[in-house]
DOGUZA-982889 format. One line per field, with one value per residue (C-alpha): residue in three letters; x, y, z. Coordinates in steps of 0.1 Angstrom, whole numbers, always signed. Example, Ala and Ser with C-alpha at 12.3 -4.5 7.8 and 13.67 -1.06 7.14 Angstrom:
2
code	(Ala, Ser)
c1	(+123, +137)
c2	(-45, -11)
c3	(+78, +71)
//
This chain:
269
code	(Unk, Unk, Unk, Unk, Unk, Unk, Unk, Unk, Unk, Unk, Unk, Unk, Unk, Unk, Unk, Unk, Unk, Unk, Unk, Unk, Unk, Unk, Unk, Unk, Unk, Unk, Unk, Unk, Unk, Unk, Unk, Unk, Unk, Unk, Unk, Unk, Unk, Unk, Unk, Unk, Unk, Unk, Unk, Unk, Unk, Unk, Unk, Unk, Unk, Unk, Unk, Unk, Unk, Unk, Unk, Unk, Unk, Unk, Unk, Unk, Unk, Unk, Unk, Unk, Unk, Unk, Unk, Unk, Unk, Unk, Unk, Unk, Unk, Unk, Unk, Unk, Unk, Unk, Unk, Unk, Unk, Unk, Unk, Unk, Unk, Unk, Unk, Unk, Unk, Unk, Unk, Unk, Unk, Unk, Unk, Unk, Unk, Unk, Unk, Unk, Unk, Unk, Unk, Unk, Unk, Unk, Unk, Unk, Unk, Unk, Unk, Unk, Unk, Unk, Unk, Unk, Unk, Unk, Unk, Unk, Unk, Unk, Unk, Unk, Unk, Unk, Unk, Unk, Unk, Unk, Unk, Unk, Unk, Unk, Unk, Unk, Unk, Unk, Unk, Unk, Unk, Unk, Unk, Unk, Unk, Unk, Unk, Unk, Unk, Unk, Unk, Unk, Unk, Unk, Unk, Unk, Unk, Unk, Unk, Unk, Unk, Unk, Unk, Unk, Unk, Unk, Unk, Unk, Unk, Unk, Unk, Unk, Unk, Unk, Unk, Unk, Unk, Unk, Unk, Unk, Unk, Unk, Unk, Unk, Unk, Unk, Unk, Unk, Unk, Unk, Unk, Unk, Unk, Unk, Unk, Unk, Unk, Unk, Unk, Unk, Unk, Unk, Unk, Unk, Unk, Unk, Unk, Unk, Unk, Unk, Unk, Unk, Unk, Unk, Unk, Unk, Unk, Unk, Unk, Unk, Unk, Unk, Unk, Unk, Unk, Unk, Unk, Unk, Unk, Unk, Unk, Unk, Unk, Unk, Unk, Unk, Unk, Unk, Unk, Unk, Unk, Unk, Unk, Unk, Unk, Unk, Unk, Unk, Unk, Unk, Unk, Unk, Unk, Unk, Unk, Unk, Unk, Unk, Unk, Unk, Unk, Unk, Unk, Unk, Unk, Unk, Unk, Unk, Unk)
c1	(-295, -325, -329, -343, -316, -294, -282, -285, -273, -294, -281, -307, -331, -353, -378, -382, -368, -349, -380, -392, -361, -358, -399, -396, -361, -374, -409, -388, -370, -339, -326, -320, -314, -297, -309, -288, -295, -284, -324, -321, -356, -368, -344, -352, -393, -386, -365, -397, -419, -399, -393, -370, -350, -341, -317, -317, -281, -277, -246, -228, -221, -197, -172, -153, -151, -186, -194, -169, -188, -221, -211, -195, -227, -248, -228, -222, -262, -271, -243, -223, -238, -246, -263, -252, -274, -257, -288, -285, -287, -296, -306, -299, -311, -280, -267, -233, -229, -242, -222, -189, -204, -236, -214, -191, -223, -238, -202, -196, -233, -241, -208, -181, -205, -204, -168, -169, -191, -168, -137, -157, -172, -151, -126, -148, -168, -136, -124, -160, -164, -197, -216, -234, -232, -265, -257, -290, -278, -307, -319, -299, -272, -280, -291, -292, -319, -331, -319, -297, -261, -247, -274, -268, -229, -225, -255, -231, -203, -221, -231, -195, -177, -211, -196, -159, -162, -183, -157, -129, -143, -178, -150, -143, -176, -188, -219, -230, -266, -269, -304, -312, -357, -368, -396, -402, -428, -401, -397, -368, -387, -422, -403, -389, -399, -429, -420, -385, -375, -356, -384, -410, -396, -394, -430, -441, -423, -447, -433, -438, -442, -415, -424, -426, -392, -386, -403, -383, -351, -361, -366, -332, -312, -327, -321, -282, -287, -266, -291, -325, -348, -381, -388, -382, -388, -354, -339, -352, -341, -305, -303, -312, -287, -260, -275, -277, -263, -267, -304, -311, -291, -312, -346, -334, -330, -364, -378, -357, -371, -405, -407, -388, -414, -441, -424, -429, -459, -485, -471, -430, -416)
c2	(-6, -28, -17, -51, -61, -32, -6, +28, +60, +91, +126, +154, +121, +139, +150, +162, +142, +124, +103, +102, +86, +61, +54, +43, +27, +2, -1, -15, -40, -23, -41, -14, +24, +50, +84, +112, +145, +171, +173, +152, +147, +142, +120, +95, +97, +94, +62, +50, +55, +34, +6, -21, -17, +20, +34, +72, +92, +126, +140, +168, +156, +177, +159, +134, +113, +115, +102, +72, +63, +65, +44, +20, +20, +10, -17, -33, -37, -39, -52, -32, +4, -1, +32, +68, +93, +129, +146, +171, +208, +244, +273, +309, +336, +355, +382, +384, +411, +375, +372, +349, +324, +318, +313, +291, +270, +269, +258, +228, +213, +218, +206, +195, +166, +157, +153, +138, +109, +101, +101, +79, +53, +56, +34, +7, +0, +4, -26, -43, -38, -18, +9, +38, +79, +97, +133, +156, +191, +214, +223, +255, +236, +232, +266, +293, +306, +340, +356, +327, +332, +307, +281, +285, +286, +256, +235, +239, +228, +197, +185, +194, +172, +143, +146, +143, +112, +96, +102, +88, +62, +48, +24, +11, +3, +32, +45, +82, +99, +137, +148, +181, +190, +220, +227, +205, +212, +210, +227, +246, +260, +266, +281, +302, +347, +353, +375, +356, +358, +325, +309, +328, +315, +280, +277, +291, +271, +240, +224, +187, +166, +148, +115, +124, +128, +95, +77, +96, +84, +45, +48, +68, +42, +14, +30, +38, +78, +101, +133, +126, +153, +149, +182, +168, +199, +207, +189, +217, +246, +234, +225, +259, +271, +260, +264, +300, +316, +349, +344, +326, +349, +376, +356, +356, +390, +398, +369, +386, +421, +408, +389, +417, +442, +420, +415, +453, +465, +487, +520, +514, +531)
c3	(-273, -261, -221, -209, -184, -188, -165, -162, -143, -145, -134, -127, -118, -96, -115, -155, -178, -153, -133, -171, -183, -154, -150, -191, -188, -161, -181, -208, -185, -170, -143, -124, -128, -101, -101, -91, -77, -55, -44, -13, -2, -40, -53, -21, -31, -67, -62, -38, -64, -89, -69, -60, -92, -84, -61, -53, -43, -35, -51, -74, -110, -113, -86, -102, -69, -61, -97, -91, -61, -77, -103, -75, -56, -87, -99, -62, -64, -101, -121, -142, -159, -195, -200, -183, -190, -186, -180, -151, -165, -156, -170, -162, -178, -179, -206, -213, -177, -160, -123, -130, -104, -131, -161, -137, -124, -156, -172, -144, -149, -188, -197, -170, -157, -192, -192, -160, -167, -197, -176, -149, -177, -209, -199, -183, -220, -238, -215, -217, -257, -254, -236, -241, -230, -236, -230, -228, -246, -259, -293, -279, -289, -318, -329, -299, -268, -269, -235, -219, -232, -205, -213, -254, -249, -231, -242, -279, -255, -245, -281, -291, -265, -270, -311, -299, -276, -308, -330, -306, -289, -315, -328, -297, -285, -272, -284, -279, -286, -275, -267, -281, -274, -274, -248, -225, -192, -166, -133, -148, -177, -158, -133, -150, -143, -160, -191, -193, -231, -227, -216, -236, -270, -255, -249, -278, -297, -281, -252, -245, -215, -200, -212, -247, -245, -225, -258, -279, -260, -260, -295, -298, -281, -303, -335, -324, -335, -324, -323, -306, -314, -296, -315, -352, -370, -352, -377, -401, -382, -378, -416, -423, -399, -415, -452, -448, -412, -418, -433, -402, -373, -390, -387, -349, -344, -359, -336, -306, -312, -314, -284, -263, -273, -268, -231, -227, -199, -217, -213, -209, -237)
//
């Protein structure tokens, strides 16, 4: 996909890798991109920022009916989407004793807006020939994240269904790409408690900046690959995953135990 003159929808747009995505998708020549998020007041200044070619709407990705009239909305003013970019996500730093409503939340935004945006725009490329789902997962999908079960279980879940709806639909003109970086200097991941494992091993693992992964998208979408991995060493980690799994899930508990003691104060036994 070349992005001059196409159109684009944006979830989690606000901010992150969102206003990254749409600031380098109408850099390249979109002609027009919507941005979505349930952050009122920051959704309307990032669309202000971008310009007359973006259009900001609050509303929850997860709602089937608000993503219909998203996708209304954008293609009354722009023309009809070529790109939706699944991108809204969460983390929670939950164990498996995590609150039902956190592995409920974390469920509906990591994976059922996924599912959502496919029921919504599925059928329209099938009719049109061509169109394209970029679903951002996580290299937790790929392998795992120390200390956020919810976040590794359904960021799998989301490159799982991106796999199935390439598979059933690539023949029929729909193209699929799943985003899987690790680190990347978000709110979500510098905000997360200092001394967080989840986001501990993140950062140490080298985060980059938002736009990094925007380039690493554009060139993504131009090359038709289905796993963009900002983080190509990635690439490495998940072939050794499924080389050797138990070599590997016991290189994680080692990594685990070392970065929980580390996370000890000086004196806790």
């Amino acid at each position: 996909m070349q992005l001059d003159g196409k159109v684009a929808v944006i979830t989690g747009g606000a901010r992150g890798i969102g206003a990254a995505l749409a600031t380098r998708f109408l850099a390249e020549g979109a002609a027009g991109v919507t941005v979505v998020d349930l952050l009122a007041d920051e959704v309307a200044a990032t669309a202000a920022r971008l310009g007359d070619r973006a259009h900001g709407v609050v509303a929850d990705v997860a709602d089937q009916d608000a993503v219909e009239a998203v996708v209304a909305d954008t293609e009354e003013r722009f023309g009809p989407v070529d790109l939706f970019c699944a991108n809204a996500g969460i983390a929670t730093g939950t164990d498996i004793d995590g609150p039902d409503e956190v592995w409920d939340r974390a469920w509906r935004v990591n994976v059922f807006a996924h599912v959502v945006a496919a029921r919504v725009m599925v059928p329209r490329w099938v009719e049109r020939g061509q169109g394209h789902l970029l679903t951002t997962a996580s290299a937790a999908g790929l392998l795992t994240n120390i200390g956020d079960a919810a976040y590794s279980v359904t960021k799998h879940a989301a490159v799982g269904f991106a796999e199935w709806v390439s598979i059933t639909y690539g023949d029929r003109g729909v193209q699929v790409s799943c985003l899987c970086p690790q680190g990347v200097r978000t709110d979500m991941l510098l905000g997360a408690a200092e001394g967080e494992i989840a986001a501990e091993v993140v950062l140490a693992q080298g985060a980059l900046e938002p736009e990094q992964v925007a380039a690493a998208v554009v060139d993504g979408l131009a090359t038709e690959r289905f796993l963009i991995l900002p983080h190509p060493e990635v690439a490495d980690y998940y072939q050794r995953r499924a080389t050797d799994p138990d070599r590997w899930l016991a290189g994680m508990r080692r990594l685990q135990a070392r970065l929980t003691e580390a996370s000890r104060p000086p004196g806790d036994g």
